[in-house]
C-alpha positions as CSV (number, residue, x, y, z in Angstrom):
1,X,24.2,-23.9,-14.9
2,X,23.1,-20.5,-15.9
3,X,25.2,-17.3,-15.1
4,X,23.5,-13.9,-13.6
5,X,25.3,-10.9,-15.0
6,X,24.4,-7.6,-13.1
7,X,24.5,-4.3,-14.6
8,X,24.3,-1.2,-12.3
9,X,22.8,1.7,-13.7
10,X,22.9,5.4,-11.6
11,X,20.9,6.6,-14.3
12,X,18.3,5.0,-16.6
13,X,17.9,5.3,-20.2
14,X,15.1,5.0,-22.6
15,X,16.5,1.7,-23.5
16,X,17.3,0.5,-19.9
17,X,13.4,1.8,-19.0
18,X,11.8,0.1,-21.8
19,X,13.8,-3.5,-21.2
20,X,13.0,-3.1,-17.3
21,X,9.3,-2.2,-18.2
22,X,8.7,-5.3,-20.5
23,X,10.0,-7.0,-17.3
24,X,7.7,-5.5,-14.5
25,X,4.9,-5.6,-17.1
26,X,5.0,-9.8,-17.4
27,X,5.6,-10.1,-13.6
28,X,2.4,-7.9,-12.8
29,X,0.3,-9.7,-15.1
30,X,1.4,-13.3,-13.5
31,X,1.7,-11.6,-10.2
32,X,-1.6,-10.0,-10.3
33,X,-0.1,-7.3,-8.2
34,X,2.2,-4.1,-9.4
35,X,5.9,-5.8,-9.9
36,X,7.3,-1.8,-8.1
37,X,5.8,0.7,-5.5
38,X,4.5,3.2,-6.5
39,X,7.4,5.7,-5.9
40,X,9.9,3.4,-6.8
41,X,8.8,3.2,-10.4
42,X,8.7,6.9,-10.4
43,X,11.8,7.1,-9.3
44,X,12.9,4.4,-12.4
45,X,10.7,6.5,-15.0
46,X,12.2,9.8,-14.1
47,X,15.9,8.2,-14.7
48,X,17.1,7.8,-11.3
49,X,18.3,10.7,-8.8
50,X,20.6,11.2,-6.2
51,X,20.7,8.2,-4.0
52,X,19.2,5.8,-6.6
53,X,20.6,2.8,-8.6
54,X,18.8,0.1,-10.6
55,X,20.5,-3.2,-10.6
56,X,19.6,-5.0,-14.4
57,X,20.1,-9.0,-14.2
58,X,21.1,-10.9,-17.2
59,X,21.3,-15.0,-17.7
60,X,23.3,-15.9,-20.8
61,X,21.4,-17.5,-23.7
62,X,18.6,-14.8,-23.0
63,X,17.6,-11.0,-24.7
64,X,15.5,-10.1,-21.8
65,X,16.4,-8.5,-18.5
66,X,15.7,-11.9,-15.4
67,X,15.4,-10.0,-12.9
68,X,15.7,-5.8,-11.3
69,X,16.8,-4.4,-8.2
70,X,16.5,-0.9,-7.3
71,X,17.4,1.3,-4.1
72,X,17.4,4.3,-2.8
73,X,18.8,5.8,-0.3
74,X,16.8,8.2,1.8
75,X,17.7,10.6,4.8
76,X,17.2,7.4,7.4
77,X,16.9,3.9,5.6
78,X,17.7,1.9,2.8
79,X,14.4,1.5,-0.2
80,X,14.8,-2.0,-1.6
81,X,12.6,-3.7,-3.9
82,X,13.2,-6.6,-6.5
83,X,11.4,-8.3,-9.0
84,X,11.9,-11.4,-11.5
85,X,10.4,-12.6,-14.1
86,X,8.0,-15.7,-13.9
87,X,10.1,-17.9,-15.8
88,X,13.2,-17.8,-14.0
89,X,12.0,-18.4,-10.6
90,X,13.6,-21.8,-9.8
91,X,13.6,-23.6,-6.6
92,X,17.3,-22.4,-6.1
93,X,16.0,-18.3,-6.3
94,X,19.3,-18.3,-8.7
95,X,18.5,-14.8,-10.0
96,X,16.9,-13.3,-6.6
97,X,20.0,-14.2,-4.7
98,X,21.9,-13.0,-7.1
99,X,20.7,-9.7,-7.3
100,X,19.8,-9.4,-3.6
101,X,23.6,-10.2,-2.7
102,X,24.7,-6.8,-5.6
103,X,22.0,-4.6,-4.2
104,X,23.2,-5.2,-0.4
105,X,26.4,-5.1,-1.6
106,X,25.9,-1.5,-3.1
107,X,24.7,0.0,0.2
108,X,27.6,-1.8,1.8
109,X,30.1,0.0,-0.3
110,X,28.1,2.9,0.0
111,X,28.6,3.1,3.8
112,X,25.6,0.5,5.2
113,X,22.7,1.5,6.3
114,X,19.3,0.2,7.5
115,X,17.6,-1.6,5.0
116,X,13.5,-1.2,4.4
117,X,13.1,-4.3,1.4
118,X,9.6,-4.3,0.4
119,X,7.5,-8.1,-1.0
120,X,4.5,-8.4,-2.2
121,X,2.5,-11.2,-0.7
122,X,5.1,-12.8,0.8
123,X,5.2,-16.5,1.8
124,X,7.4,-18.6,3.7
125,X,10.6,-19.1,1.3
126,X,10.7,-15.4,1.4
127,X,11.6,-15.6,4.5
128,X,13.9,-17.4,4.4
129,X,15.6,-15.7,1.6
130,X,15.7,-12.5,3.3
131,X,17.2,-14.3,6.9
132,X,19.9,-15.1,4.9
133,X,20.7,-11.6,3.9
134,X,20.0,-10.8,7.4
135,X,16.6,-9.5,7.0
136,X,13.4,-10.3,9.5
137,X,10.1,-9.1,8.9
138,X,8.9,-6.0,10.2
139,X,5.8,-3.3,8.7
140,X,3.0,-5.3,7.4
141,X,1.0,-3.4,4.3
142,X,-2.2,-4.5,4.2
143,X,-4.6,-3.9,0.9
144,X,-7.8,-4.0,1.6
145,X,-11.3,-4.5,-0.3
146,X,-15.0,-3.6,-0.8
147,X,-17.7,-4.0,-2.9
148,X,-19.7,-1.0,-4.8
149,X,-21.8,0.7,-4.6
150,X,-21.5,1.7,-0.8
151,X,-25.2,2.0,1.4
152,X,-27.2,4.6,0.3
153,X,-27.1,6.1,4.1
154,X,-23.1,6.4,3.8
155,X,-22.5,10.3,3.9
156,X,-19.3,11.8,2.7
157,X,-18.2,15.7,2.8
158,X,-18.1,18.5,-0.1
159,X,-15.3,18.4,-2.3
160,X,-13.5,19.6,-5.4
161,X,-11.4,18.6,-7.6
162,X,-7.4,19.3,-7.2
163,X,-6.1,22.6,-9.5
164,X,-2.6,21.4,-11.0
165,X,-0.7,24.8,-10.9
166,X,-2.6,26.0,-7.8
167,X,-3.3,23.6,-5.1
168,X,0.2,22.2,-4.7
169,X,1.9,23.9,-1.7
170,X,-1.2,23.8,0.5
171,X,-1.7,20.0,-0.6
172,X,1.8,19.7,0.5
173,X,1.8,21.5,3.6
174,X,-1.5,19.2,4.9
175,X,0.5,15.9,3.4
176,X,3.6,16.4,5.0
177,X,1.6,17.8,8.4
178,X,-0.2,14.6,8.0
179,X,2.6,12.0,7.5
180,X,5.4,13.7,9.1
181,X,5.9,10.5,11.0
182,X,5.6,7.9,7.7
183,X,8.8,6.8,5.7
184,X,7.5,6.5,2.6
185,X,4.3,9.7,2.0
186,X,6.1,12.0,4.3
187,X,8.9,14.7,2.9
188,X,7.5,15.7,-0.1
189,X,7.8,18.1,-2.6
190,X,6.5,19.8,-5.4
191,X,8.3,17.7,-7.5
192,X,7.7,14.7,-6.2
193,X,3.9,15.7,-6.4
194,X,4.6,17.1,-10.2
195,X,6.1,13.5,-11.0
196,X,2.7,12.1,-9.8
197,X,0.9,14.5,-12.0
198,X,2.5,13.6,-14.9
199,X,1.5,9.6,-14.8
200,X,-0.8,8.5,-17.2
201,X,-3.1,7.6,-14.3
202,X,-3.6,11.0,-13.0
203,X,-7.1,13.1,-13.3
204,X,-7.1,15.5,-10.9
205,X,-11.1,15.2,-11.0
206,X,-10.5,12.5,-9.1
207,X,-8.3,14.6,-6.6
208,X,-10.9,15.2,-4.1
209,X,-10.3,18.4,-2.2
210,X,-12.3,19.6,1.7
211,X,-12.0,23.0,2.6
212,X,-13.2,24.6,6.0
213,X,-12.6,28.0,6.8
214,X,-10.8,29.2,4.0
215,X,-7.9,26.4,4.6
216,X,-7.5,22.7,3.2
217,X,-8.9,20.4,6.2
218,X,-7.9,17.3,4.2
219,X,-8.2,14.8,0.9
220,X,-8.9,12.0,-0.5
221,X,-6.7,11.4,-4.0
222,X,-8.3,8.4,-5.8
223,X,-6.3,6.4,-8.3
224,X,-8.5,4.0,-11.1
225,X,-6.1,1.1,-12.0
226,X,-7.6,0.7,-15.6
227,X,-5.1,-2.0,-16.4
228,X,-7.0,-4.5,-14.0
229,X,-9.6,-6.8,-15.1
230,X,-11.7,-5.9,-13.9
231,X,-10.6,-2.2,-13.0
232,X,-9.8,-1.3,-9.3
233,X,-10.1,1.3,-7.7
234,X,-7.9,2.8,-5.0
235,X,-8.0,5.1,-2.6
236,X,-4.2,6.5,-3.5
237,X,-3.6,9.0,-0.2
238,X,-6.2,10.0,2.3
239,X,-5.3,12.6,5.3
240,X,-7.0,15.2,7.1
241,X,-5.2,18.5,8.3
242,X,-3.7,17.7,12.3
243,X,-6.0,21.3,12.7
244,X,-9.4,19.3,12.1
245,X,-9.1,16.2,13.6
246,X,-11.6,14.5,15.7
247,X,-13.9,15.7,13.5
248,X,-14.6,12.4,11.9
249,X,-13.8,13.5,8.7
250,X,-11.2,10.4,8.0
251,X,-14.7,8.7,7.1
252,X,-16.4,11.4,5.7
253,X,-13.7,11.8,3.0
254,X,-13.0,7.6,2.4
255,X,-17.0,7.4,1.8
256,X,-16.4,10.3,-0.6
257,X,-13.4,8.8,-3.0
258,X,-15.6,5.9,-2.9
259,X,-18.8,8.0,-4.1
260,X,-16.5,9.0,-7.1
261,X,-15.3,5.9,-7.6
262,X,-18.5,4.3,-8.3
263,X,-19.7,7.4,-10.1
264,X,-17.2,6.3,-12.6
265,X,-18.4,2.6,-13.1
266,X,-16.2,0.8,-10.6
267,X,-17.1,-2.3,-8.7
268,X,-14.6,-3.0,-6.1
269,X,-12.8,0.1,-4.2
270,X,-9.3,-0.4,-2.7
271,X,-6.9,0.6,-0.6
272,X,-3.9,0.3,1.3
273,X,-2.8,0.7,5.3
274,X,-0.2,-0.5,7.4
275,X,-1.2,-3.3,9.3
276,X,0.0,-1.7,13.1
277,X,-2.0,1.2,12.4
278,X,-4.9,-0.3,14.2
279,X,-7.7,2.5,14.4
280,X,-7.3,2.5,10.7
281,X,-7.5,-0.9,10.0
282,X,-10.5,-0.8,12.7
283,X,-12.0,1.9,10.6
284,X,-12.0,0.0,7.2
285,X,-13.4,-3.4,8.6
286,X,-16.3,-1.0,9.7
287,X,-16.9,0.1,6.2
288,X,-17.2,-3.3,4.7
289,X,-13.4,-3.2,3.8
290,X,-11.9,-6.6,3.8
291,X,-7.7,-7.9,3.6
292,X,-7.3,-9.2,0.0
293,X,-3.6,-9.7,0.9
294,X,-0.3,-8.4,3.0
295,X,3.0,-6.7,1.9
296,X,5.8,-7.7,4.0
297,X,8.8,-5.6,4.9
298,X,12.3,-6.8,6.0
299,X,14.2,-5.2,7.8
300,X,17.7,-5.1,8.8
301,X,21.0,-2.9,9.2
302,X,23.8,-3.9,6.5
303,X,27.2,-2.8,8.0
304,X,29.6,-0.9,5.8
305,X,32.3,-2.1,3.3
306,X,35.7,-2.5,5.1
């Protein structure tokens, strides 16, 4: 019977980066999905801050991380994701339950907390591995697809492209306007933004900026995921300014990431949206979007260490 060793690292080193990387690396590949979120594997290339902790699973006889575990702990919930590799995924979940049971138990000793554990295309025996954690399902993420080229009578706004060292605070001042209600692109700041910059995906060409009136009125930030065969690509973040809504600029600026997108060879645009948010999900299926598959999130309040 193998044995699951977990290591919990408060900070990640090159070494600890590199093994975990190897590891998300195969699972996306066999996955055909990214093995992190996006801000979680920011959060694991920066190192780790406050509030963070990466769980590292080991099975004896093996060189390679089995699994990884990593949470955060923001101002109201719990961030929870997990991966493991393709080839120890047995009918028993040996290594998931094992590193589930460390990561719950961290928060736990940590003082509890509710608990937002994100899965990509989730299936039944999720399920039931998170009910027996005490986990039920709650926010749906749905990504969504469409051909291009889009119709030729699709009209988008003017834009330009995103200034690194300029257009940051007013950027950040429409985002966080924007999301102020969402747990996840809400609350940032510039150096959460300044992370994003310095991915290798980043151009800010693709950073698509609409001004009216001297002010930002909102954005579209496009994202090519040149890893993919063939290459996606996403519409990142897309918000318009509480100022200038009902303009119907939500559409205006989606048909304009789009309009780059194609502009730089892609075939298929994407995107992301939460699958209450109903007059956004209506919106998409109007443009020829499509669900290619859901996200689940469970949920759940873990109660502290006695």
């Amino acid at each position: 019977m193998c044995r699951v060793r977990i290591e919990v690292k408060r900070q990640m080193g090159s070494g600890d980066i590199a093994a975990v990387s190897g590891l998300l690396d195969n699972a996306a590949r066999h996955d055909d999905h990214p093995a992190l979120g996006d801000h979680q594997w920011v959060d694991l290339v920066h190192g780790g801050r406050q509030g963070f902790a990466g769980l590292v699973a080991w099975e004896t006889g093996h060189d390679h991380p089995t699994g990884y575990a990593q949470v955060t702990k923001g101002p109201e919930t719990w961030a929870l994701e997990y991966v493991v590799d393709p080839h120890h995924r047995n009918d028993q979940r040996t290594v998931a339950r094992a590193i589930l049971k460390a990561a719950l138990g961290l928060v736990a000793q940590e003082g509890g907390g509710h608990v937002h554990m994100w899965v990509p295309r989730a299936v039944e025996a999720d399920d039931e591995l998170a009910r027996s954690f005490g986990l039920e399902r709650g926010r749906e993420l749905l990504q969504m697809r469409r051909p291009l080229p889009l119709p030729p009578e699709e009209k988008g706004v003017d834009t330009r492209a995103f200034v690194p060292g300029r257009d940051e605070e007013p950027w950040l001042e429409v985002n966080n306007r924007a999301f102020s209600w969402h747990p996840e692109q809400g609350g940032w700041d510039v150096q959460t933004l300044r992370d994003r910059e310095g991915e290798a995906w980043f151009d800010p060409a693709g950073f698509l900026l609409h001004e009216r009136d001297g002010r930002l009125a909102g954005f579209c930030w496009t994202k090519i995921h040149s890893d993919r065969n063939p290459p996606l690509g996403e519409i990142y973040v897309i918000a318009v300014d509480p100022d200038f809504q009902g303009l119907r600029l939500g559409r205006a600026l989606v048909v304009s990431g789009l309009r780059y997108l194609e502009g730089r060879g892609l075939e298929t645009g994407m995107l992301y949206v939460d699958g209450g948010n109903t007059p956004a999900v209506g919106l998409y299926k109007d443009m020829g979007f499509t669900v290619d598959h859901t996200d689940q999130a469970y949920v759940g309040d873990v109660a502290a260490a006695s």
